[in-house]
DSSP file (Angstrom, degrees, kcal/mol; ACC not computed):
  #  RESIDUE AA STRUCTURE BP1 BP2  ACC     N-H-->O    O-->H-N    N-H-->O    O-->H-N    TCO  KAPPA ALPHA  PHI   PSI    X-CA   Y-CA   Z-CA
    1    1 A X              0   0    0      0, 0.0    26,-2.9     0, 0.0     2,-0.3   0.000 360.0 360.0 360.0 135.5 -199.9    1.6    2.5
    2    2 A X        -     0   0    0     24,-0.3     2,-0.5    25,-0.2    24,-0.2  -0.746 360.0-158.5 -84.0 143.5 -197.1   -1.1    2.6
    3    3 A X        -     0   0    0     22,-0.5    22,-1.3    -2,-0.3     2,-0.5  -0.945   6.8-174.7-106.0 123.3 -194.4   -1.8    4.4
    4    4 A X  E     -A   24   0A   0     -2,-0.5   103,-0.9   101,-0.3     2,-0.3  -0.730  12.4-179.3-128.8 169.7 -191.3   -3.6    4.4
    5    5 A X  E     -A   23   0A   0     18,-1.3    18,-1.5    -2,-0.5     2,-0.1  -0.891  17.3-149.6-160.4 129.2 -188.3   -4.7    6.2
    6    6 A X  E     +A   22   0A   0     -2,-0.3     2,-0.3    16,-0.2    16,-0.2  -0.225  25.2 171.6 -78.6 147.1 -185.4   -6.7    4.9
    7    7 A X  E     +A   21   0A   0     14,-1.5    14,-1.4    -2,-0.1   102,-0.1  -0.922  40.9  49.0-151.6 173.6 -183.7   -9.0    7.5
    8    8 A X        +     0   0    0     -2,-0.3     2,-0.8    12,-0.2    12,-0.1   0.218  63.3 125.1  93.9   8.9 -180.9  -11.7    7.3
    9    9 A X        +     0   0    0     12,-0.1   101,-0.4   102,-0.1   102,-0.2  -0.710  24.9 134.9 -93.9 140.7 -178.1  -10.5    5.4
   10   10 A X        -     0   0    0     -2,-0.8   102,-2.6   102,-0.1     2,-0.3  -0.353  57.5 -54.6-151.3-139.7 -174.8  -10.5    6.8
   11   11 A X  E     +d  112   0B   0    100,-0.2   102,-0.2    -2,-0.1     2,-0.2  -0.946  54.2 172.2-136.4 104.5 -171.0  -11.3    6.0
   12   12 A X  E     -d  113   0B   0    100,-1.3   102,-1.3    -2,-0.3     2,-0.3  -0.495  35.4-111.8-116.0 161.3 -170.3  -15.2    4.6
   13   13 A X  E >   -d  114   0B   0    100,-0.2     3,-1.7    -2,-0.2    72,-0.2  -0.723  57.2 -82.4-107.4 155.5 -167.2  -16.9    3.3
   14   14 A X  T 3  S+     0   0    0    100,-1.3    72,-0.2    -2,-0.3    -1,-0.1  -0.129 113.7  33.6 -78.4 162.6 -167.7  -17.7   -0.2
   15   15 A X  T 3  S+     0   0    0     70,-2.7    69,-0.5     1,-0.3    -1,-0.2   0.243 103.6 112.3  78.0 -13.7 -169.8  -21.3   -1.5
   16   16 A X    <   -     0   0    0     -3,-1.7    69,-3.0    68,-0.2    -1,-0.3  -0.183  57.7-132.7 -70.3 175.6 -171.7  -20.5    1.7
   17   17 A X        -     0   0    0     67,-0.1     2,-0.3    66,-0.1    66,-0.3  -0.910  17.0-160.2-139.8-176.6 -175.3  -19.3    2.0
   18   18 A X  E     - B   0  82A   0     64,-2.3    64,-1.9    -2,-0.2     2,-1.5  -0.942  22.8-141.9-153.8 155.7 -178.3  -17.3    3.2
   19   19 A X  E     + B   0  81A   0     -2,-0.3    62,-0.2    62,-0.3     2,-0.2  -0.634  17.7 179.3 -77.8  77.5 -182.0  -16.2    4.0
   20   20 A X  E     - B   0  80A   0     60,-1.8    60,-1.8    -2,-1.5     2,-0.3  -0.560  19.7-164.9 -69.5 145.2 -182.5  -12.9    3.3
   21   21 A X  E     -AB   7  79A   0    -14,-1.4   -14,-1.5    58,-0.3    58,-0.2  -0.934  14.1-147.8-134.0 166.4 -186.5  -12.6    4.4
   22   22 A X  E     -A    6   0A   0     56,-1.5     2,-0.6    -2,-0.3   -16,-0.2  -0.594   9.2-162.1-141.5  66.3 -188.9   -9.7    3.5
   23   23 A X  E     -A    5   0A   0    -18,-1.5   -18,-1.3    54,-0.2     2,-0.4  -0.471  12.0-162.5 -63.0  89.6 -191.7   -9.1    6.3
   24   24 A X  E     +A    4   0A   0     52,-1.4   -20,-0.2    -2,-0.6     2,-0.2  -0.767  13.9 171.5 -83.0 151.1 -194.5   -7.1    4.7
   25   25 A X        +     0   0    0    -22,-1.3   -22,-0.5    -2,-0.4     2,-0.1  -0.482  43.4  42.2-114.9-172.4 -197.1   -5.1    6.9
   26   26 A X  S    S+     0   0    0      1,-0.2     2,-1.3   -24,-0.2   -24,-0.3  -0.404 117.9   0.9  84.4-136.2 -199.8   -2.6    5.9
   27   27 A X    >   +     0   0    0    -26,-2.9     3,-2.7     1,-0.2    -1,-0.2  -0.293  67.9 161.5-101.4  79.4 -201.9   -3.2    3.1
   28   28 A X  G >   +     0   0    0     -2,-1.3     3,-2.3     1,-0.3    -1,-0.2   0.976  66.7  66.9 -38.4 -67.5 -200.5   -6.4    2.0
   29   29 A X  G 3  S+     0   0    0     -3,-0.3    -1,-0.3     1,-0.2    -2,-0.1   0.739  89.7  66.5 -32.4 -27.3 -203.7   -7.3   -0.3
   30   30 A X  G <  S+     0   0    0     -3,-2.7     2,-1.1     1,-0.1    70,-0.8   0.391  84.1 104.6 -95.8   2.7 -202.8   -4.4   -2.6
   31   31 A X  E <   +E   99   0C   0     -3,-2.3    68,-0.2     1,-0.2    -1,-0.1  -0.628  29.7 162.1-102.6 131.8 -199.5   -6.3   -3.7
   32   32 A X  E     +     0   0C   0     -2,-1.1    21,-1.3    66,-0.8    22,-0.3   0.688  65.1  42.5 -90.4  -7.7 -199.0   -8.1   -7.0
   33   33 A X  E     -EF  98  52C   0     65,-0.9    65,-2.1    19,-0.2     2,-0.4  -0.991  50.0-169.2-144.0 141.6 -195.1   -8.3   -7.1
   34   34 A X  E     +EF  97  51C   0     17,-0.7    17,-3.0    -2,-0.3     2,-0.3  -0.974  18.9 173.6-119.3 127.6 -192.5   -9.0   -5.2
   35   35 A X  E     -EF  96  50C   0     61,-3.2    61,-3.8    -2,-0.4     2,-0.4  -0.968  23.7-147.3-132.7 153.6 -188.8   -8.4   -6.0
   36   36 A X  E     -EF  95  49C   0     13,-1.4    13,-1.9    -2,-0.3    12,-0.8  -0.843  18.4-178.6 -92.1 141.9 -185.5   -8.4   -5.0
   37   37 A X  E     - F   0  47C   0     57,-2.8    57,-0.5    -2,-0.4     2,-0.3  -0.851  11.6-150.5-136.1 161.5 -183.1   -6.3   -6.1
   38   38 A X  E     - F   0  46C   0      8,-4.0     8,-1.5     9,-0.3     2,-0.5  -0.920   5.9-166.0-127.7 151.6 -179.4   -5.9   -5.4
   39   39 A X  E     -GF  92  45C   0     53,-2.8    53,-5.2    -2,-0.3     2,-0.3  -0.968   8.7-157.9-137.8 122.8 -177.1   -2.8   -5.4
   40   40 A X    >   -     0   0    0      4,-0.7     3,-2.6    -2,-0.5    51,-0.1  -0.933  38.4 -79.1-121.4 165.9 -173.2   -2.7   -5.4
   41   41 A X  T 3  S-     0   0    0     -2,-0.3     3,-0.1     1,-0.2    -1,-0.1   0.048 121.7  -8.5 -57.6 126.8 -170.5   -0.2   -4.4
   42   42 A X  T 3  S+     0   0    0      1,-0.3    -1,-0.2    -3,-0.0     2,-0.2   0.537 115.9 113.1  89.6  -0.6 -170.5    2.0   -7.4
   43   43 A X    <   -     0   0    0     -3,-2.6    -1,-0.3     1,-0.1     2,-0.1  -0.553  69.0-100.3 -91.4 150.5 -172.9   -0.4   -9.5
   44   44 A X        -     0   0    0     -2,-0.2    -4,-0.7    -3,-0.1     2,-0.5  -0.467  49.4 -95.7 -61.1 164.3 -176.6    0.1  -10.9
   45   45 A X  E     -F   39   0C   0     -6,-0.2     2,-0.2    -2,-0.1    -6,-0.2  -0.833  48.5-155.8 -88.4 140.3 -178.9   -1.4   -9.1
   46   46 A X  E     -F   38   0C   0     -8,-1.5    -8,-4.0    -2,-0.5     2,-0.1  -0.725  16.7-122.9-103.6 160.6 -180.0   -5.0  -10.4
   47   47 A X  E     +F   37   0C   0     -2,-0.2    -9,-0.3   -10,-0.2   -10,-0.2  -0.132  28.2 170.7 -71.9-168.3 -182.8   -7.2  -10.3
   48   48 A X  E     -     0   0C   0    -12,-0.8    12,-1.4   -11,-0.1     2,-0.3   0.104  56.2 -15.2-178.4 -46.4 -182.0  -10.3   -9.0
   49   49 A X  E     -F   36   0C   0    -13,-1.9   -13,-1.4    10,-0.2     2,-0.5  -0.946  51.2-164.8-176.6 144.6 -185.3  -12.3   -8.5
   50   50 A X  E     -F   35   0C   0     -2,-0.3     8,-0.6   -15,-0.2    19,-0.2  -0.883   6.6-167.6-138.0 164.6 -189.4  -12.0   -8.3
   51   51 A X  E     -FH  34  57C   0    -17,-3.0   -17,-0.7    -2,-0.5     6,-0.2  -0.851  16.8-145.2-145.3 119.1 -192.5  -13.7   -7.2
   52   52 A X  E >   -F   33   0C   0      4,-1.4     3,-1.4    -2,-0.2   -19,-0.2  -0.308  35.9-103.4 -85.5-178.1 -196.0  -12.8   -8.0
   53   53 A X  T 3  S+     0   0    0    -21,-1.3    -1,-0.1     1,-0.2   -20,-0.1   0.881 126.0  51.5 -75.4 -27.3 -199.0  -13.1   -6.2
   54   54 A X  T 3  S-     0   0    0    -22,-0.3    -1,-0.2     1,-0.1   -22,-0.0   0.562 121.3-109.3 -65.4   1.8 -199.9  -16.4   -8.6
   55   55 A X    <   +     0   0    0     -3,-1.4    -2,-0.1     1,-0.2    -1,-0.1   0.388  63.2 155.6  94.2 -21.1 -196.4  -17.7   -7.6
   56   56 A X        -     0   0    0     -5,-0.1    -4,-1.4     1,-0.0     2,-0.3  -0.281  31.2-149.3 -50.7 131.4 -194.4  -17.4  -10.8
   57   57 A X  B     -H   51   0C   0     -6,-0.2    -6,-0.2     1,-0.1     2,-0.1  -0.809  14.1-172.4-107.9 138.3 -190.9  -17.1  -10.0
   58   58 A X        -     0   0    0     -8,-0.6    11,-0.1    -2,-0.3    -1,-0.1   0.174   9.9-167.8-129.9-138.4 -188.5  -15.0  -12.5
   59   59 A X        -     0   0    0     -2,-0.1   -10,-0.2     5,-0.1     2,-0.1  -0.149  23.8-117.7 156.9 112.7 -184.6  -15.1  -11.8
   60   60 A X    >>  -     0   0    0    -12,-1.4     3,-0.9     1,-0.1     4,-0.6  -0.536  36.7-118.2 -51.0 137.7 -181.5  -12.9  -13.3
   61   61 A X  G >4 S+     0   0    0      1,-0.2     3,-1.6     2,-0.2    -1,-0.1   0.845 109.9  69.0 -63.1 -30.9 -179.4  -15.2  -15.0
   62   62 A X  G 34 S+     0   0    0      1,-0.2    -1,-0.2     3,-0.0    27,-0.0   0.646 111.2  33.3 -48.1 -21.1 -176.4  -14.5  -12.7
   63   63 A X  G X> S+     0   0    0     -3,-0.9     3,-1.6     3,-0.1     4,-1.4   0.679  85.6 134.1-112.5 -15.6 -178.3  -16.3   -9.6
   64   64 A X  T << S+     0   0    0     -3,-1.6     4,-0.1    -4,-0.6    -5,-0.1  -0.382  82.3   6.9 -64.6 109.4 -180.1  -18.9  -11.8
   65   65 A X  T 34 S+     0   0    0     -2,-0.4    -1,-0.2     2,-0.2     3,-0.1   0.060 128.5  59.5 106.8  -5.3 -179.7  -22.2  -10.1
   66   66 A X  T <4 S+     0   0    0     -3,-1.6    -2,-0.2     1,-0.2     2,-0.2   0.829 100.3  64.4-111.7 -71.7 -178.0  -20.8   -6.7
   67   67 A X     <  -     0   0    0     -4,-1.4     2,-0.6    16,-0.1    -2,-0.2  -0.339  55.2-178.3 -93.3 104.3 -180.9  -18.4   -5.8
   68   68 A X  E     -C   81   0A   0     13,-1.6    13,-2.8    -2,-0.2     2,-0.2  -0.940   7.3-167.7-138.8 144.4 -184.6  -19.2   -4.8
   69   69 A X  E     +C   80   0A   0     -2,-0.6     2,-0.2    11,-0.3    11,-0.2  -0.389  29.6 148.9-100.4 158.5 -187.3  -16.4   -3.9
   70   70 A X  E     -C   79   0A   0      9,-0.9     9,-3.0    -2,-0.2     2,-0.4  -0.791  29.1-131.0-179.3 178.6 -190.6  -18.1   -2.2
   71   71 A X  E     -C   78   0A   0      7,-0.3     2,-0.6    -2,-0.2     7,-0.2  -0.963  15.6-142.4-153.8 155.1 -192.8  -17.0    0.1
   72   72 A X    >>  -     0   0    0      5,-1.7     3,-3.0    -2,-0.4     4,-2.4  -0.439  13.5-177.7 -99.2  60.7 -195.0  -17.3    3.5
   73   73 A X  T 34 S+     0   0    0     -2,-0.6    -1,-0.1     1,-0.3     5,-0.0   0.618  83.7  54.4 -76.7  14.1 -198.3  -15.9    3.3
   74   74 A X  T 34 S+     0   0    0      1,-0.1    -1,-0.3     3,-0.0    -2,-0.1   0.650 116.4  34.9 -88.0 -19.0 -199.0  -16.6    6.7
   75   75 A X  T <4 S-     0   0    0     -3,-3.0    -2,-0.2     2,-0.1    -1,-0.1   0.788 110.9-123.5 -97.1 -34.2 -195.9  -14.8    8.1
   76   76 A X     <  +     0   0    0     -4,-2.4   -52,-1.4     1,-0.2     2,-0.4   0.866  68.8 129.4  81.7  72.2 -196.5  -12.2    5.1
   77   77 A X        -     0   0    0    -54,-0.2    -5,-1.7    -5,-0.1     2,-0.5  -0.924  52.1-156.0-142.1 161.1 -192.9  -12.9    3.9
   78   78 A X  E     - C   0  71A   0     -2,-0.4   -56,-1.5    -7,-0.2    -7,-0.3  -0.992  17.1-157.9-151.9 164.9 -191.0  -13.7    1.2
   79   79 A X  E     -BC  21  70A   0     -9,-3.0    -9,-0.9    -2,-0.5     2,-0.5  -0.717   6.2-153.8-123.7 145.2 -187.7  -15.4    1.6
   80   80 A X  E     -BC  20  69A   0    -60,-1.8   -60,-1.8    -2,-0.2     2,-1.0  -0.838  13.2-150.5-128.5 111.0 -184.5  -15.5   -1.0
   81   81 A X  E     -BC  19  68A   0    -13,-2.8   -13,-1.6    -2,-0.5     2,-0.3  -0.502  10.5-166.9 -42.9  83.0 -182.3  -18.6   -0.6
   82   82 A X  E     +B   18   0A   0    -64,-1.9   -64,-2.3    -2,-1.0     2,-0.3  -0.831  17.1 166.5 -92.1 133.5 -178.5  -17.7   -1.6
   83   83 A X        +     0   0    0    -66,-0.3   -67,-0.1    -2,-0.3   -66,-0.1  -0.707  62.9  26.4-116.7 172.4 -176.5  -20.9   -2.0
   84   84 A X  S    S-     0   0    0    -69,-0.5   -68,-0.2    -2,-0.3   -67,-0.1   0.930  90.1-159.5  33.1  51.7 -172.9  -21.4   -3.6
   85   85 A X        -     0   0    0    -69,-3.0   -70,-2.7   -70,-0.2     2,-0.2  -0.358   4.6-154.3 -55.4 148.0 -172.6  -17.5   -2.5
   86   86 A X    >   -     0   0    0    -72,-0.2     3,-0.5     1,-0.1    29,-0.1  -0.749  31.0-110.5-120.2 169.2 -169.7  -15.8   -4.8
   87   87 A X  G >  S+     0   0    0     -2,-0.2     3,-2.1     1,-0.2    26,-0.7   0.991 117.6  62.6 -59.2 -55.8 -167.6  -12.8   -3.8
   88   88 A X  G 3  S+     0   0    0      1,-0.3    -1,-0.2    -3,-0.1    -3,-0.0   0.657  85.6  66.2 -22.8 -38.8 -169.7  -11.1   -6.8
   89   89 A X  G <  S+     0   0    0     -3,-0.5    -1,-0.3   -27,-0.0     2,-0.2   0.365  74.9 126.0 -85.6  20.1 -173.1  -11.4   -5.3
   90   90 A X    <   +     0   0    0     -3,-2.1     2,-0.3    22,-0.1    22,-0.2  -0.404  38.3 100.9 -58.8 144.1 -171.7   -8.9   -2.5
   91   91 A X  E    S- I   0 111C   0     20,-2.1    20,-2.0    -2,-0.2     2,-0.6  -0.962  77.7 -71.7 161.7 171.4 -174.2   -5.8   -2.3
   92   92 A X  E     -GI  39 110C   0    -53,-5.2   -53,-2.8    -2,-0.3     2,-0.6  -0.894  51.4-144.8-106.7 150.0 -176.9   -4.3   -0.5
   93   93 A X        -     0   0    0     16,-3.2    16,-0.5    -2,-0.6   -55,-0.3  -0.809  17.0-175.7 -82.3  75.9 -180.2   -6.2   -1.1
   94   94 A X        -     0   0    0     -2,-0.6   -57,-2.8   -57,-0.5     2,-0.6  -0.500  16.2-153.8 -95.5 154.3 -183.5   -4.8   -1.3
   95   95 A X  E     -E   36   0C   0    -59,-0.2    11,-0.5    -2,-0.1     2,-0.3  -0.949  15.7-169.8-128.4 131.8 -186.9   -6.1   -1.6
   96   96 A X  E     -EJ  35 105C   0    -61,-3.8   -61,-3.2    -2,-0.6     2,-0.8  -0.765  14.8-142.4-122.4 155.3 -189.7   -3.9   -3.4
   97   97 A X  E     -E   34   0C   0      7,-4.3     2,-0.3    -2,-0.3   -63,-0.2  -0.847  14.1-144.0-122.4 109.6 -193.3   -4.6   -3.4
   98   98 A X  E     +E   33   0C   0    -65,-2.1   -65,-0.9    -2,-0.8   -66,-0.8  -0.589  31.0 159.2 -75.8 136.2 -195.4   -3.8   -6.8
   99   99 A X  E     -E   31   0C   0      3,-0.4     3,-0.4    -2,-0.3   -68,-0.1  -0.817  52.1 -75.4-127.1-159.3 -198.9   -2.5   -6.4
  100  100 A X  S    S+     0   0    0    -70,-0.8    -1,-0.1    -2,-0.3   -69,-0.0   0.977 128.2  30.0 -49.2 -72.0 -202.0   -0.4   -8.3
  101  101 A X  S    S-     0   0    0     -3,-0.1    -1,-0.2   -71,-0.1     2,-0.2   0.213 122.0 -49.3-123.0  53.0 -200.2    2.3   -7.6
  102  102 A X        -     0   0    0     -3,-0.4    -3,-0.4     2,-0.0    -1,-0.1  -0.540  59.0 -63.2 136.4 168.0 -196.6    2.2   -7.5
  103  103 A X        -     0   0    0     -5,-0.2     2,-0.5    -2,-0.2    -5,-0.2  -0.191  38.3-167.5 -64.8 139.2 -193.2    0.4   -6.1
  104  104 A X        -     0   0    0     -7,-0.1    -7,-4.3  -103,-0.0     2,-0.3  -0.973  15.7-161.8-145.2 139.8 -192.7    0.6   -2.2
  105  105 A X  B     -J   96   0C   0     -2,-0.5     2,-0.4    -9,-0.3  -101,-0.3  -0.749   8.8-128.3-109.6 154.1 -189.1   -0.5   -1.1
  106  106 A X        -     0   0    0    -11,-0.5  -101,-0.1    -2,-0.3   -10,-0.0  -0.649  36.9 -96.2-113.6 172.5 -187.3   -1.6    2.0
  107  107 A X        -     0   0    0   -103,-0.9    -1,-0.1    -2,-0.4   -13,-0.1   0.844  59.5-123.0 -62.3 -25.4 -184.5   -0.6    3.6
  108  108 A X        -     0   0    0    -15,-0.1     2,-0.3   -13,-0.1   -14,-0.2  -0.086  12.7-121.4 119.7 168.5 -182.4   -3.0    2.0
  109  109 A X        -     0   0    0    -16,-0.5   -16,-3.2  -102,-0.1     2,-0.5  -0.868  25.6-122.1-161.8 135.0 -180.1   -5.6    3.9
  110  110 A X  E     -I   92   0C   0   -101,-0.4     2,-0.3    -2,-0.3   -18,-0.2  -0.925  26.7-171.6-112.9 139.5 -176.0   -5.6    3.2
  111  111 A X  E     -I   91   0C   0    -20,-2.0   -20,-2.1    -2,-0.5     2,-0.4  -0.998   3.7-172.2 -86.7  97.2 -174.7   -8.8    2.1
  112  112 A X  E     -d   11   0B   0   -102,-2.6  -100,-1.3    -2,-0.3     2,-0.3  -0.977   8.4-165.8-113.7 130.6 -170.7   -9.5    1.8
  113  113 A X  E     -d   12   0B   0    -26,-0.7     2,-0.3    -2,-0.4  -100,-0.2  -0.818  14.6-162.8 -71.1 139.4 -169.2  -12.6    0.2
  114  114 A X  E      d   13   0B   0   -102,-1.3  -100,-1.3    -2,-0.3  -102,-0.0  -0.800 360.0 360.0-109.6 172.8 -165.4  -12.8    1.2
  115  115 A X              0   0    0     -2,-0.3    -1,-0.1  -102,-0.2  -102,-0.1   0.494 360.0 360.0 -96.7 360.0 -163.1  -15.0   -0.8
């Protein structure tokens, strides 16, 4: 079984940035994906950004060039960089972890841009 737990999100003025991180525990070997996804009031939720376990990186077009997922496999983490934050990318954040057999999510992490 996996576990995660979302950390670093908070409330920024906009063009700022931040490091959301993604601490998995548990049975780590068993993941092939990580993603982040993002959810706002009254929105679906969207992707927003992946990494696989080969490293391949994927990116929503809305974030492409502001946003980069990487990862730590000695901390068992995986990281998303937000730069040039906009009011838009306000939401809560979550990061979900693909395996054999099925999706495991974290509690997700709130993000505000102000203007």
């Amino acid at each position: 079984q996996v576990q995660l737990v979302e950390s670093g999100g908070g409330l920024v003025q906009a063009g700022g940035s931040l490091r959301l991180s993604c601490a998995a525990s548990g049975s780590i070997f068993s993941i092939n994906i990580i993603n982040w996804y993002r959810q706002a009031p009254g929105n679906q939720r969207e992707f927003v950004a992946r990494i696989t376990r080969g490293g391949s990186t994927n990116y929503a077009d809305s974030v492409k060039g502001r946003f980069t997922i990487s990862r730590d496999n000695a901390k068992n983490t995986v990281y998303l960089q937000m730069n040039s934050l906009k009011p838009e990318d306000t939401a809560v954040y979550s990061c979900n972890a693909m395996t054999a057999i099925g999706g495991i999510w974290g509690q997700g992490t709130q993000v505000t841009v102000s203007s």
